[in-house]
One Martini backbone bead per residue (centre of mass of N, CA, C, O) as a GRO file, in nm:
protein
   89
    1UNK     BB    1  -3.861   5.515   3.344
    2UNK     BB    2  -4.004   5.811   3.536
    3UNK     BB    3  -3.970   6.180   3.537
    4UNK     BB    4  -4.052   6.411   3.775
    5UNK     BB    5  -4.035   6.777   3.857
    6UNK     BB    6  -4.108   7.013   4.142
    7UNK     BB    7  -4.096   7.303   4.264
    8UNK     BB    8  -4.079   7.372   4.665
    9UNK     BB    9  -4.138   7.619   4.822
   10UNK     BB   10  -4.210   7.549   5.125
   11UNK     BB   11  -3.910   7.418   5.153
   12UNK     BB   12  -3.763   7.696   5.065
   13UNK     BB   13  -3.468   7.923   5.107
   14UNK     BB   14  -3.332   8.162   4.875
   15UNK     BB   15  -3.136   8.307   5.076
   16UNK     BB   16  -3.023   8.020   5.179
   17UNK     BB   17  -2.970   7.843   4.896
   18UNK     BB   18  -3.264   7.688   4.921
   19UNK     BB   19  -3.373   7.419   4.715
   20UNK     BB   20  -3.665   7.265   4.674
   21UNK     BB   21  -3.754   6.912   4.515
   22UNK     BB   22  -3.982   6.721   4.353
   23UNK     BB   23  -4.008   6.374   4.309
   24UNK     BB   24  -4.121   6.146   4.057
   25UNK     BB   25  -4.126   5.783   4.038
   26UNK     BB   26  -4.134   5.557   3.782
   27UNK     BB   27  -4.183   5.191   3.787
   28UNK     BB   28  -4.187   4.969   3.481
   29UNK     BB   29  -4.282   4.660   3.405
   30UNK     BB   30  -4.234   4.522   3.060
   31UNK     BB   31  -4.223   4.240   3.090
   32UNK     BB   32  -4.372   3.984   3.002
   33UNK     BB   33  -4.248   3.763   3.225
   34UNK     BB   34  -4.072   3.901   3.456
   35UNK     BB   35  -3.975   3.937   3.781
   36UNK     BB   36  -3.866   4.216   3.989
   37UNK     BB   37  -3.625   4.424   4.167
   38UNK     BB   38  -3.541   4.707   4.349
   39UNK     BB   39  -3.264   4.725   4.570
   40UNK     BB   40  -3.186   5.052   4.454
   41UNK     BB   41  -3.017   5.383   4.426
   42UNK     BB   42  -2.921   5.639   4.198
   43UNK     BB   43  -2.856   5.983   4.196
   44UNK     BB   44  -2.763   6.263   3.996
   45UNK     BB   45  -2.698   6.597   4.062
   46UNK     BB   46  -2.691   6.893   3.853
   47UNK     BB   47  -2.619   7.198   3.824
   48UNK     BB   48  -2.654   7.500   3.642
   49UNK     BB   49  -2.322   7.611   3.619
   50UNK     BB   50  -2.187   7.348   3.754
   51UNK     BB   51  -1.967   7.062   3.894
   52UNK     BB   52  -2.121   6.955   4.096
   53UNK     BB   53  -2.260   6.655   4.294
   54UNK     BB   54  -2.551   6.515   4.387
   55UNK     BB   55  -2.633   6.195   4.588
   56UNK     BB   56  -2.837   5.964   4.580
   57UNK     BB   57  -2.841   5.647   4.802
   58UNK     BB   58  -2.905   5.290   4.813
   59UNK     BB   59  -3.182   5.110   4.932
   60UNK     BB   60  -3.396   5.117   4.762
   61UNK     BB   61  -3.691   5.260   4.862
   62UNK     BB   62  -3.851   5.390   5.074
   63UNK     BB   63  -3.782   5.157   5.266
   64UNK     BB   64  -3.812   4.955   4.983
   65UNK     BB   65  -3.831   4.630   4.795
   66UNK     BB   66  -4.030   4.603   4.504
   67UNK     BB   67  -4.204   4.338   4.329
   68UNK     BB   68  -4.251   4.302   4.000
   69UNK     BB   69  -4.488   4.238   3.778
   70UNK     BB   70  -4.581   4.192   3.506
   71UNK     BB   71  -4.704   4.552   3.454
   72UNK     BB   72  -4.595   4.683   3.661
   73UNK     BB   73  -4.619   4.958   3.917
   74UNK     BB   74  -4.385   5.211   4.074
   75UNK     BB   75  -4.441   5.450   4.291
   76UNK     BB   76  -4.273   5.786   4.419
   77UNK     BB   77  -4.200   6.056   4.650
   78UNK     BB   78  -3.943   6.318   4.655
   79UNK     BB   79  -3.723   6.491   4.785
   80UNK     BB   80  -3.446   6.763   4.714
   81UNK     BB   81  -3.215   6.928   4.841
   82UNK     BB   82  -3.046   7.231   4.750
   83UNK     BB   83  -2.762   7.386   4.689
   84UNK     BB   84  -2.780   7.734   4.510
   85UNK     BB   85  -2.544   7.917   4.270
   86UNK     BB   86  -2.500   8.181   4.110
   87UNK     BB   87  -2.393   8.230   3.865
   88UNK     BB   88  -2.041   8.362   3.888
   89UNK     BB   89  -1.982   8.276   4.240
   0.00000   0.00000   0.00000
């Protein structure tokens, strides 16, 4: 699995401590043999220097539940809205 995101300044706005961040997952079957399925999801996003956590949980992805053949790979790319507060406050 591999993860990359990126500030989408479009859809944020800074003043209502609203940041929203694009996410791509690839999901790399990399099994010789084996075929996969992938049934739900879960990540938990921890802002810096807080104790909350955003979960985003759920089944499948993106309304899908893909299933990889050996050396397949599935990706997608997904928002998540942060509301997000200065260290300190």
């Amino acid at each position: 699995v591999e993860v990359s995101s990126v500030y989408n300044k479009e859809q944020s706005d800074p003043p209502m401590r609203k940041h929203c961040f694009q996410y791509t997952i690839k999901i790399t079957n990399s099994s010789p043999t084996d075929t996969i399925q992938l049934l739900g999801r879960r990540f938990e996003i921890q802002t810096v220097g807080s104790s909350m956590k955003d979960v985003v949980q759920g089944e499948g992805v993106t309304g899908r539940t893909p299933i990889l053949k050996p050396g397949e790979v599935f990706e997608y790319t997904s928002t998540a809205p942060l509301s997000v507060r200065p260290i300190g406050t």
